[in-house]
Every structure is written in structure tokens, then in C-alpha cells.
C-alpha positions as CSV (number, residue, x, y, z in Angstrom):
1,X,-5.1,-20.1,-23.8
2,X,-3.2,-19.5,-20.5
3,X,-4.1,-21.9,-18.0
4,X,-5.3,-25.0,-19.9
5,X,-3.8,-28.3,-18.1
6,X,-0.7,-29.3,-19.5
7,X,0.4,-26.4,-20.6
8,X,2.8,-23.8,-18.8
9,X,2.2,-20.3,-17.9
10,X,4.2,-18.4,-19.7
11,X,6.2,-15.7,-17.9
12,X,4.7,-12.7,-18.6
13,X,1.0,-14.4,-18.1
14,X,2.1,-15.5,-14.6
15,X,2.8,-11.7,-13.9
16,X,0.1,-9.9,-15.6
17,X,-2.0,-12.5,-13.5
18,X,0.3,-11.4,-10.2
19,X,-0.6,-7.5,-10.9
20,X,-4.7,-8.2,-11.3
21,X,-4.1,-10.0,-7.7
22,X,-2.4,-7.1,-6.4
23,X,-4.4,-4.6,-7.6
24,X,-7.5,-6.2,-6.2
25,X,-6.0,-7.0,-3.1
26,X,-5.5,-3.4,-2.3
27,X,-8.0,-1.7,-4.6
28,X,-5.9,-0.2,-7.7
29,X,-8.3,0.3,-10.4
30,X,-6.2,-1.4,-12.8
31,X,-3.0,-4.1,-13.0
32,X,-1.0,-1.1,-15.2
33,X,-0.7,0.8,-11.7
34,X,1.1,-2.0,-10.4
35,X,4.9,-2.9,-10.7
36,X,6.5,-5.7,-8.8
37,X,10.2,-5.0,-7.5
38,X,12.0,-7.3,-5.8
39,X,11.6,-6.1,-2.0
40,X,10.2,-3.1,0.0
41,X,13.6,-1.5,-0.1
42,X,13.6,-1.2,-4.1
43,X,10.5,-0.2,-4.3
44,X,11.0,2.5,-1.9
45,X,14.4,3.1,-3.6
46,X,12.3,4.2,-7.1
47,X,10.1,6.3,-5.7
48,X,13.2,8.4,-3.6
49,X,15.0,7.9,-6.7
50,X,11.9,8.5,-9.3
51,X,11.3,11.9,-7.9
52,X,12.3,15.3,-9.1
53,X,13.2,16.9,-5.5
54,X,13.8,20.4,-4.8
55,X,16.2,21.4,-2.5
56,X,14.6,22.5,0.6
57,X,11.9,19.8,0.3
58,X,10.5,17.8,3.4
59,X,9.8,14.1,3.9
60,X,8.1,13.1,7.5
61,X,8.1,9.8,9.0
62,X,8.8,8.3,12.3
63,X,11.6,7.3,13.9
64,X,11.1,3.7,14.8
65,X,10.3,2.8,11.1
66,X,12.5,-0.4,9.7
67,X,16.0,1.1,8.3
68,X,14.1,0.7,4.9
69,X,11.8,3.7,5.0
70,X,14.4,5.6,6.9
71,X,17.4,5.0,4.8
72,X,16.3,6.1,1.9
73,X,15.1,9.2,2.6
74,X,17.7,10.1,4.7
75,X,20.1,9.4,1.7
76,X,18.3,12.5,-0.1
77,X,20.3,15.0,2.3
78,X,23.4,15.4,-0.7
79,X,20.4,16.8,-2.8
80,X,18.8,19.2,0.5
81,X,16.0,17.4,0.9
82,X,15.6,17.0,4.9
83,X,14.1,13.9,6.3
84,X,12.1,14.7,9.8
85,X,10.8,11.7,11.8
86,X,8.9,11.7,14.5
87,X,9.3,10.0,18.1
88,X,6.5,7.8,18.9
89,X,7.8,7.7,22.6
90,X,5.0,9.3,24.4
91,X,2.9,10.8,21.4
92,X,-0.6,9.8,22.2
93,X,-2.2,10.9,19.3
94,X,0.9,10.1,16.0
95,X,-1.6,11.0,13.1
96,X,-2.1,14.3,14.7
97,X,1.6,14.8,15.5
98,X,2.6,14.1,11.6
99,X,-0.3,16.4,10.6
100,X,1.0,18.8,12.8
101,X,4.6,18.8,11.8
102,X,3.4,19.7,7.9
103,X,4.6,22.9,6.8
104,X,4.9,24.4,3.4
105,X,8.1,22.6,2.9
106,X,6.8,19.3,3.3
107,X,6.3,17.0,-0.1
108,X,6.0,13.8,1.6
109,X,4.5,12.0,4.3
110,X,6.4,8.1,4.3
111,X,4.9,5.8,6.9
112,X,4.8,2.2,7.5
113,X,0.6,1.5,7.7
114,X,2.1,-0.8,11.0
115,X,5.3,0.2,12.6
116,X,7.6,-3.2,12.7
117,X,8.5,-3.2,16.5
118,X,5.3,-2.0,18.3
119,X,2.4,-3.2,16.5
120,X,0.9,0.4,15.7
121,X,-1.5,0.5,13.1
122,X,-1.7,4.0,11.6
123,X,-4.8,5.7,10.8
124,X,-4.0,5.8,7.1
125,X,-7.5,7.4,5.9
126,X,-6.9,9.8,8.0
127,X,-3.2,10.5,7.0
128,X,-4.4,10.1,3.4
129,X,-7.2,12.6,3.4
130,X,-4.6,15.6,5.1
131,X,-1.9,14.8,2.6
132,X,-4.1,14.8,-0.1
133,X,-6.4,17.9,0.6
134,X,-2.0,19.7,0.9
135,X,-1.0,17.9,-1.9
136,X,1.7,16.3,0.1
137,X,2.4,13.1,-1.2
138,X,1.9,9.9,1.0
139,X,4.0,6.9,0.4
140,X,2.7,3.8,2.6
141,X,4.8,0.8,3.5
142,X,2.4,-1.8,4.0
143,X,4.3,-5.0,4.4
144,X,3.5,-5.9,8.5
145,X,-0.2,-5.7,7.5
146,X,-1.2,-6.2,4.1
147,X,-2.5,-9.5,3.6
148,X,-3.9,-9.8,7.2
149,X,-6.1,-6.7,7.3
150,X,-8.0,-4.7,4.6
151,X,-6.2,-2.4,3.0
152,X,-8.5,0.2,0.9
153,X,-6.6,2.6,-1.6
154,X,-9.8,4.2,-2.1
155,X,-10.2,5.1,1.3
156,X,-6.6,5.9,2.1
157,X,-5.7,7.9,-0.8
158,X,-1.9,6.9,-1.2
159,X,0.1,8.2,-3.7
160,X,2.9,4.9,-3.3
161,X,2.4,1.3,-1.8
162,X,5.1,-0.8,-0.9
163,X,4.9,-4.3,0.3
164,X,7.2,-7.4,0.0
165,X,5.6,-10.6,-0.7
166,X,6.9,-12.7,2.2
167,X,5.5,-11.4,4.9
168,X,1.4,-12.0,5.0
169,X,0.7,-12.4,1.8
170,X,2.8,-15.8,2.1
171,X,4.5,-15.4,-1.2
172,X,8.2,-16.0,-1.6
173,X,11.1,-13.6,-1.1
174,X,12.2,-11.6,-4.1
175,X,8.6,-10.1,-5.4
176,X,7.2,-7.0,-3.8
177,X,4.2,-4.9,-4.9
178,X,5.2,-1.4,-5.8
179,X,1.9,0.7,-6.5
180,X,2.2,4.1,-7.7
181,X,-1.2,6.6,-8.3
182,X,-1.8,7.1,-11.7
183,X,-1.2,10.7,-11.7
184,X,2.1,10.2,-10.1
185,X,4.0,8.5,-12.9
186,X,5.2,11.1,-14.9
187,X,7.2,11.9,-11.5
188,X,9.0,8.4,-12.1
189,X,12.2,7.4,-13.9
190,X,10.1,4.3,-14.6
191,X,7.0,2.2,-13.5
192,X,8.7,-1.2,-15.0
């Protein structure tokens, strides 16, 4: 049986055991929505990679995100897909700028739950509830607070969760959580 003293954990037991953590952690209702990738930067990389885009598509976000949620959407442009980010420089309110910026174009909403170099903690329920009453999809980068603050998939309604391991939830570099809703994966190339 896995964990009797003396005896190792096989591979595959220590990550089945990493993607019940995980999934509890941020509320997934099972370890088979979970993948593990090996930072933030792949995971994000499947999902802009895992999609089925449509020229003329729309992905929002802001610009003071970390070059990871902004390069890879931006790298979508040879397909037509236009990246938008927003300013925060002087937007009181960024939740009701996003929302604002939605038009029928828009298939994405990618955020980091707190942006890297200011400290701002989005209102993700809030986020997650527009998005999801559109059908816009919400991908959440939740590496600078995940681990540190509860993080509620129920409540937030995110389509995609990214989060390296290294940051606050102390693990090593090289494993990152990659969660993905489970009536997105038919969008994906692959969930392994």
C-alpha cells in the first residue's frame, strides 16, 4: 500500500497524491481536472496553444501583467486573434474597466488574481460571474497569491488556473498547477 514506512512512493502515487492537494487547495471537484506543467508559462502556453481560435477573437488583460500572461497571447496575432490590455495607471475601478472593454469579440478574459508589481488583488468572483454569464472564458494566473489567501473555484468560476509551485505554496521550481474546467477540455490538445 502507498505510504507504509520503508517503502517508496512510487512516481505516479506521488503525483496522483500532488493533484488531490491541488484540487483541494483551490476547490476542483476532482484530481482528473488537474494537470501539473512545469511552470506558469507552460501551462499558459497549453491553453493559448490548446484552443481552437477564430480569427477576429479577443483576449483582455492588463498591461502590467508578468511577460508570461502577456506573451502568450500576444503571440496569437499570426492567427488574428488580438490581445487588448488594459492600463491600470489611474483606473480606479479595473474589474469594471475589463467588464467594460467586453464586446462580442471577446473569448477571453486572462488576469493574474494579483498583479506581480503592485500588489492588486483582483476581484475574481466578480470577474468570474461576468465572464461566465457572456460565456467569455476566464483564465486566472494565480501564482503571487495562491497559497497565502483562499482561493475558491466555486466562487470565482474560472475556466483555467495557473500557478507555479515556488512561489507560496513553497514547493520547488519545475511543478506548476494547471487546472482546466471540466467542460473546457475538449477545447485542449491535451490535459496530460
Amino acid at each position: 500500500p502507498p505510504g507504509v514506512p520503508g517503502r517508496p512512493l512510487h512516481e505516479r502515487e506521488v503525483e496522483q497524491r500532488l493533484r488531490e492537494r491541488l484540487a483541494r487547495l483551490i476547490g476542483a471537484n476532482t484530481p482528473a481536472d488537474i494537470a501539473i506543467a512545469k511552470n506558469t508559462s507552460e501551462a499558459l502556453s497549453i491553453i493559448a496553444q490548446g484552443l481552437s481560435w477564430q480569427a477576429g477573437d479577443e483576449i483582455l488583460g492588463i498591461a502590467q501583467e508578468f511577460p508570461s500572461n502577456r506573451v502568450v497571447w500576444v503571440a496569437l496575432a499570426d492567427q488574428g486573434v488580438g490581445w487588448s490590455p488594459l492600463d491600470l495607471d489611474d483606473v480606479p475601478d479595473p474589474e469594471a474597466e475589463l467588464m467594460a472593454r467586453c464586446t462580442a469579440r471577446t473569448r477571453m478574459m486572462a488576469v493574474s488574481w494579483v498583479q506581480y508589481g503592485r500588489g492588486l488583488r483582483l476581484d475574481l468572483e466578480r470577474l468570474g460571474a461576468f465572464c461566465r454569464a457572456r460565456e467569455i472564458l476566464l483564465c486566472v494566473d494565480a501564482i503571487q497569491g495562491l497559497g497565502a489567501l483562499p482561493f475558491d473555484l466555486a466562487r470565482i468560476q474560472a475556466d483555467f488556473v495557473v500557478a507555479d509551485g515556488h512561489k507560496w505554496m513553497l514547493g520547488p521550481e519545475g511543478v506548476a498547477l494547471l487546472y482546466v474546467r471540466p467542460a473546457r477540455p475538449a477545447l485542449l490538445v491535451s490535459r496530460s
